[in-house]
C-alpha positions in Angstrom: 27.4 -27.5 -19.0 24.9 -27.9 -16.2 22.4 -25.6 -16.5 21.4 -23.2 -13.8 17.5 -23.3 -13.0 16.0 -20.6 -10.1 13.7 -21.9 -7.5 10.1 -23.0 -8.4 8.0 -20.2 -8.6 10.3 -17.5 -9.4 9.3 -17.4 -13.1 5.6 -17.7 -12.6 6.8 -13.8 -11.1 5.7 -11.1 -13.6 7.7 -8.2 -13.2 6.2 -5.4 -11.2 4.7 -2.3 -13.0 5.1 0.6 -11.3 3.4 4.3 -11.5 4.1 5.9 -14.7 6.0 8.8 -14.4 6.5 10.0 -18.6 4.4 10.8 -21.7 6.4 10.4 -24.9 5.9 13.9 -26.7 4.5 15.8 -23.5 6.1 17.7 -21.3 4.7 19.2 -18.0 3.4 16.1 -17.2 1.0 15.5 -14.1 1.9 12.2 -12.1 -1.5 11.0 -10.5 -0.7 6.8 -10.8 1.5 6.0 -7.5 -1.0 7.7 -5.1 1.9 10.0 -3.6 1.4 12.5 -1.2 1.2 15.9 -3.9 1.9 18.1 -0.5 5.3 16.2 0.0 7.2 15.5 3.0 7.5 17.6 6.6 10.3 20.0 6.4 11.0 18.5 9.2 11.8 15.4 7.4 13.5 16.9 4.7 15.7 18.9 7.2 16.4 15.8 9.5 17.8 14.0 6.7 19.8 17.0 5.2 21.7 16.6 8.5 22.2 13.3 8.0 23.3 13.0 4.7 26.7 14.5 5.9 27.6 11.6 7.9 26.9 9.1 5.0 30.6 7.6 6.0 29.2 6.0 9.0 26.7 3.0 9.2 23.1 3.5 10.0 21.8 2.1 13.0 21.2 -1.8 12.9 18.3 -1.4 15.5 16.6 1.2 14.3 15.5 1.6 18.1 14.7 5.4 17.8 12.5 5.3 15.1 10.7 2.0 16.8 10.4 4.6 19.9 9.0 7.5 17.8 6.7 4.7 16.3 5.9 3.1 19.6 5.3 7.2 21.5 3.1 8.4 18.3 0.9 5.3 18.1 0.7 3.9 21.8 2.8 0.4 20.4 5.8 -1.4 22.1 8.8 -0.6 20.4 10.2 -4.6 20.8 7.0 -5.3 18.9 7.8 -3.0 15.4 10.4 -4.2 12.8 11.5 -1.5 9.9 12.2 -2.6 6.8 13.1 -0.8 3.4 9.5 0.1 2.6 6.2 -2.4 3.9 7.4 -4.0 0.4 10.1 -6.0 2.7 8.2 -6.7 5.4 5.7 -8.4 3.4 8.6 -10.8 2.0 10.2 -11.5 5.5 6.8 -12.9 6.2 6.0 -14.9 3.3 10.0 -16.0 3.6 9.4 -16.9 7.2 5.9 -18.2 7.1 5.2 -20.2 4.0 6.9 -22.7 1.7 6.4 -25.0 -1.0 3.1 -27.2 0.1 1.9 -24.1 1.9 -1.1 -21.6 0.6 -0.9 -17.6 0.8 -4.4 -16.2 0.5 -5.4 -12.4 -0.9 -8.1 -10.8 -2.2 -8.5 -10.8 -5.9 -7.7 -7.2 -6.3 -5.0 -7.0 -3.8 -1.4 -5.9 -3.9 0.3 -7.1 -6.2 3.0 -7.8 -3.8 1.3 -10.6 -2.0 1.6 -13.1 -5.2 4.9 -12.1 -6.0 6.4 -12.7 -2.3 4.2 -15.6 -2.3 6.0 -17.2 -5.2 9.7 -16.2 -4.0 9.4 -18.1 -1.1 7.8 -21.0 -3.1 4.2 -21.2 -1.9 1.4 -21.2 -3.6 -0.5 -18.0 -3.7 -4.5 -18.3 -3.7 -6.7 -15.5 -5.1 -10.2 -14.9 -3.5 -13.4 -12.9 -4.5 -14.2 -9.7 -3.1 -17.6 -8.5 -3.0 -18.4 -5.5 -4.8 -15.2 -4.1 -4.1 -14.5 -4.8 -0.8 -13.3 -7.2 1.2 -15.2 -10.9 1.8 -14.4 -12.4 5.1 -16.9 -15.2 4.6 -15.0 -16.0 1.3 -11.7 -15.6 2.7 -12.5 -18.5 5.8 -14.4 -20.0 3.3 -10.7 -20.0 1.0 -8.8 -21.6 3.8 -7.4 -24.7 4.1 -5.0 -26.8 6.2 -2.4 -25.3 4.1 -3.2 -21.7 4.1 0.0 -20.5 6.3 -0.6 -16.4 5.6 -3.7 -14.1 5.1 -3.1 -10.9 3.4 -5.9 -7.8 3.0 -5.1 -4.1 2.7 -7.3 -2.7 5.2 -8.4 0.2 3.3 -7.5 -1.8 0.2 -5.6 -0.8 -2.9 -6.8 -0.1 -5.5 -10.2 -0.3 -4.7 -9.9 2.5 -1.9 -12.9 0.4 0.7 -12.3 -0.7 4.1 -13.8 -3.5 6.5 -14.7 -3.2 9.9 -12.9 -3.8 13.1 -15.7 -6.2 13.8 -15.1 -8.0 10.5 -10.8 -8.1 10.9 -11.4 -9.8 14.3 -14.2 -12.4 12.6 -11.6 -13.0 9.8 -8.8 -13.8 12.5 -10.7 -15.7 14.6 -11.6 -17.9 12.0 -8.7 -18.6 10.3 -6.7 -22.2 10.7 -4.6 -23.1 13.5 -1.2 -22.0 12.4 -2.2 -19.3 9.7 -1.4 -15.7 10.3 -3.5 -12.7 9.1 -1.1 -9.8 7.5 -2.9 -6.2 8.1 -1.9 -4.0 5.2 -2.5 -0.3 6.8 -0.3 1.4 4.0 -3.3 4.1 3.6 -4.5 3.4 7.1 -3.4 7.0 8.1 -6.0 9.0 5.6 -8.9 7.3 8.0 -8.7 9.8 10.9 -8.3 8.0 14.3 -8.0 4.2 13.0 -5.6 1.9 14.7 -4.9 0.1 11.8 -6.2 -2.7 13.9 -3.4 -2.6 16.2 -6.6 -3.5 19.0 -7.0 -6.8 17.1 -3.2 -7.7 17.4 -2.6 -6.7 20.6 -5.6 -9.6 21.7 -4.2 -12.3 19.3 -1.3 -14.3 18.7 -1.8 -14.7 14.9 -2.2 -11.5 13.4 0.7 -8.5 12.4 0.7 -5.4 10.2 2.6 -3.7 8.1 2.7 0.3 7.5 5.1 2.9 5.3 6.2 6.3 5.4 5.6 6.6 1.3 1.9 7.4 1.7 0.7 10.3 3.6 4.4 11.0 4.6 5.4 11.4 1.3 9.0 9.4 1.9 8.1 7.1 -1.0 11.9 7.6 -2.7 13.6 6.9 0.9 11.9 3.5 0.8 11.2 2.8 4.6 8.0 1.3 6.1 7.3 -1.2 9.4 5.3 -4.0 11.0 3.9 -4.2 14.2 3.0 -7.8 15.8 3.1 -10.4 18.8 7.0 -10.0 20.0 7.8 -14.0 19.2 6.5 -13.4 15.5 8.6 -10.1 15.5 11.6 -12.1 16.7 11.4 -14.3 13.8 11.0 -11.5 11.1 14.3 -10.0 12.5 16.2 -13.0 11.8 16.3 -12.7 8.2 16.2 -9.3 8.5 19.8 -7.6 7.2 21.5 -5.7 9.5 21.7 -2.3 7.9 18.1 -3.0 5.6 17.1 0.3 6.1 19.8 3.9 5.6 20.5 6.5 8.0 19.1 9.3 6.0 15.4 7.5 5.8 15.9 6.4 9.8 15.8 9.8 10.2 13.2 11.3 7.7 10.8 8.7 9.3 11.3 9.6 12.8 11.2 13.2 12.0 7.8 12.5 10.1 6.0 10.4 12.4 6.6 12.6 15.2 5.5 15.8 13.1 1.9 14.9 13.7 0.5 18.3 13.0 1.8 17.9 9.4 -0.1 14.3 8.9 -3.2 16.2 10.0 -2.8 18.6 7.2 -2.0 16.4 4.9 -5.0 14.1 6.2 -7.2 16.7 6.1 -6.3 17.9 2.7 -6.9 14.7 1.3 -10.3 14.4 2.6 -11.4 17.5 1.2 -10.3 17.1 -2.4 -10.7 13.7 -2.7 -14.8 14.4 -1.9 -14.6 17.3 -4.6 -12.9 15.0 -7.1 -15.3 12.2 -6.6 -18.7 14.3 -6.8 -16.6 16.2 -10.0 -16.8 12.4 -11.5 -19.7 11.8 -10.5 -21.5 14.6 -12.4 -20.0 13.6 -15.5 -21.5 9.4 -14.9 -18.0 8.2 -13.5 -18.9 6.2 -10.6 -16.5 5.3 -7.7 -16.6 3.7 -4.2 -16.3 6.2 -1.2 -12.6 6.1 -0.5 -10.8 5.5 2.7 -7.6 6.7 0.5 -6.0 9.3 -1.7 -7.2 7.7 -4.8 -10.2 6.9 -6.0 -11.4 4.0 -8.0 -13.1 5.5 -11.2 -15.1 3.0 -13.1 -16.3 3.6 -16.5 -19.0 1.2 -19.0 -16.8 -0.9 -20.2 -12.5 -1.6 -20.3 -11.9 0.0 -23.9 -13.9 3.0 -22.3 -11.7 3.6 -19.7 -8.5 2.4 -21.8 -9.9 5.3 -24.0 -10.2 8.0 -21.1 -6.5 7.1 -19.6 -5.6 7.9 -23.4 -6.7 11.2 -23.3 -5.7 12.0 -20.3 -2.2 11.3 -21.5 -2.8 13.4 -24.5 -3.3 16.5 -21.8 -0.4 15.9 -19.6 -2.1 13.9 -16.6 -0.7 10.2 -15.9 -3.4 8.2 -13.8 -3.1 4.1 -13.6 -4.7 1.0 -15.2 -6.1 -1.3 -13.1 -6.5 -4.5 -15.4 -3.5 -6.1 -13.6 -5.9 -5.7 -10.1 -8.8 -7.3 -12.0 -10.6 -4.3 -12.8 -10.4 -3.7 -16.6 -12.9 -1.2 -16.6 -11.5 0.6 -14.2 -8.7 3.8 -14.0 -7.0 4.6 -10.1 -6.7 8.1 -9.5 -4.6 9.5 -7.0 -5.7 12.5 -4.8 -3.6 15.5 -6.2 -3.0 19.0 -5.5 -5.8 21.7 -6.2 -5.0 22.4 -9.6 -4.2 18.0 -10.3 -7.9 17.3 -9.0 -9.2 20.6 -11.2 -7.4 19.5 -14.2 -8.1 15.6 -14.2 -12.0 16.6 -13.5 -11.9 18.5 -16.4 -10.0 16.3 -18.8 -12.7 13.4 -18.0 -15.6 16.0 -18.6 -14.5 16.6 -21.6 -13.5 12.9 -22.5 -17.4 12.5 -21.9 -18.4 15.0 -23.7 -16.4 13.8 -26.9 -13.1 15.1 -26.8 -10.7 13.0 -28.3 -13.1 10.8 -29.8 
């Protein structure tokens, strides 16, 4: 019998780990590990799809043109320069699937998405992991990581999990620099908490080689629909659309999206929100000796002594109903992400860690 084999690469693929979502033996559970949106999505969104659910019978739009003009009228973009796609998650593998190879080099940031290695290895390149510094971003490191195989450049700009950003200044250095024939991927999936940032959609529009990619499952709170974008140089959009499918992205979460993106009073509540209880949440840690990085997000990065420290803390958080996320995957062992909740979320997790310093659990 001959036997069947995948592609090189595919194995070296761990599965992906999402969120949490359940403690075994409690109930009334708080979710703070997929830093979603506690507030939830416009009414607006939630009424436009309603609507569209009853037409279900029908195919959705295979240009997704009036979402690309919502997009395009929101953000100041051309429309023929945004592709949709079934969360930034697809985007991020048309490029890798259009861009890179076997012989070619993907580079990130060593705590990056995880989804840059494993759409690196689908497509069969090799993915390359450089050093941040302190947390954030190195653009020296990154050129310094380049070579005449490095084909795609990927940073989340604020970056998950660490919540830091880099500068405008710093992006365009960083594309600048890069090979002849690389591309630089902007990851802006929290680039809507940082009020008035383009995302660095400046810094594509005066380039040839760099894109980005954004999602509705952030600050929209449309994380179940599964629908995100990119926005490039219209010949690099051209190719992503070939391997695009058709129908990638349903009706119902065409229209969520458009009805979320142009309900730009709701993002600034939602924005604003954020900001406030994700300073109260940090100072709260702070009191207590949890340090974190000033966040660009809605999560912060709380680092504790050592890795069985904070393996111990996410333990008893557990044990009191509140679900936060490991980071040891990300590099960062001694580290726990905590989404930016609700009132009573941010009161209760503050808490819980006060009184895991002060002994509880011990």
């Amino acid at each position: 019998m001959t036997k069947i084999v995948p592609q090189p690469g595919i194995m070296d693929i761990a599965l992906y780990q999402g969120g949490a979502a359940h403690v075994a033996g409690v109930t009334n559970v708080v979710k703070l590990s997929s830093n979603e949106n506690p507030i939830g999505p416009s009414p607006r969104a939630v009424s436009a799809m309603q609507d569209e659910a009853a037409k279900m019978h029908r195919y959705p739009s295979s240009d997704h043109m009036a979402l690309r003009q919502a997009i395009g009228d929101v953000h100041g973009l051309d429309p023929d320069r945004i592709i949709c796609g079934a969360g930034s998650d697809e985007i991020i593998a048309f490029l890798c699937q259009c861009f890179a190879g076997p012989g070619d080099e993907v580079l990130y940031t060593e705590h990056g998405f995880a989804m840059y290695r494993i759409s690196a290895l689908a497509a069969g390149a090799t993915p390359v992991e450089v050093r941040e510094n302190e947390r954030v971003t190195d653009v020296t490191a990154l050129l310094a990581g380049c070579t005449e195989r490095t084909k795609l450049v990927f940073i989340a700009n604020p970056n998950n999990p660490t919540g830091t950003m880099i500068s405008e200044a710093e992006v365009a250095r960083l594309a600048d620099g890069l090979p002849k024939g690389a591309l630089l991927v902007l990851d802006g999936a929290y680039a809507e908490y940082v009020e008035g940032f383009d995302a660095g959609a400046a810094v594509i529009n005066a380039r040839d080689n760099v894109v980005m990619t954004r999602t509705f499952s952030k600050i929209y709170g449309l994380g179940g629909a599964r629908i995100g974008w990119g926005y490039g140089p219209r010949a690099l959009i051209d190719v992503l659309n070939r391997v695009r499918g058709p129908f990638n992205v349903s009706a119902t979460a065409l229209a969520g999206a458009e009805a979320s993106v142009r309900d730009t009073d709701y993002v600034d509540h939602c924005r604003a929100e954020n900001a406030k209880w994700r300073t109260w949440l940090a100072d709260a840690l702070a009191e207590v000796g949890v340090a974190s990085d000033t966040s660009c997000t809605n999560f912060i990065l709380a680092r504790f002594s050592s890795q069985a420290e904070a393996e111990a803390c996410d333990l008893y958080l557990q044990s009191q109903g509140l679900i936060v996320r490991r980071v040891a995957g990300y590099n960062l062992p001694t580290a726990l992400r905590i989404t930016v909740g609700d009132t009573d979320s941010c009161r209760r997790v503050a808490q819980a860690v006060r009184d895991f310093k002060n002994g509880a659990g011990a």
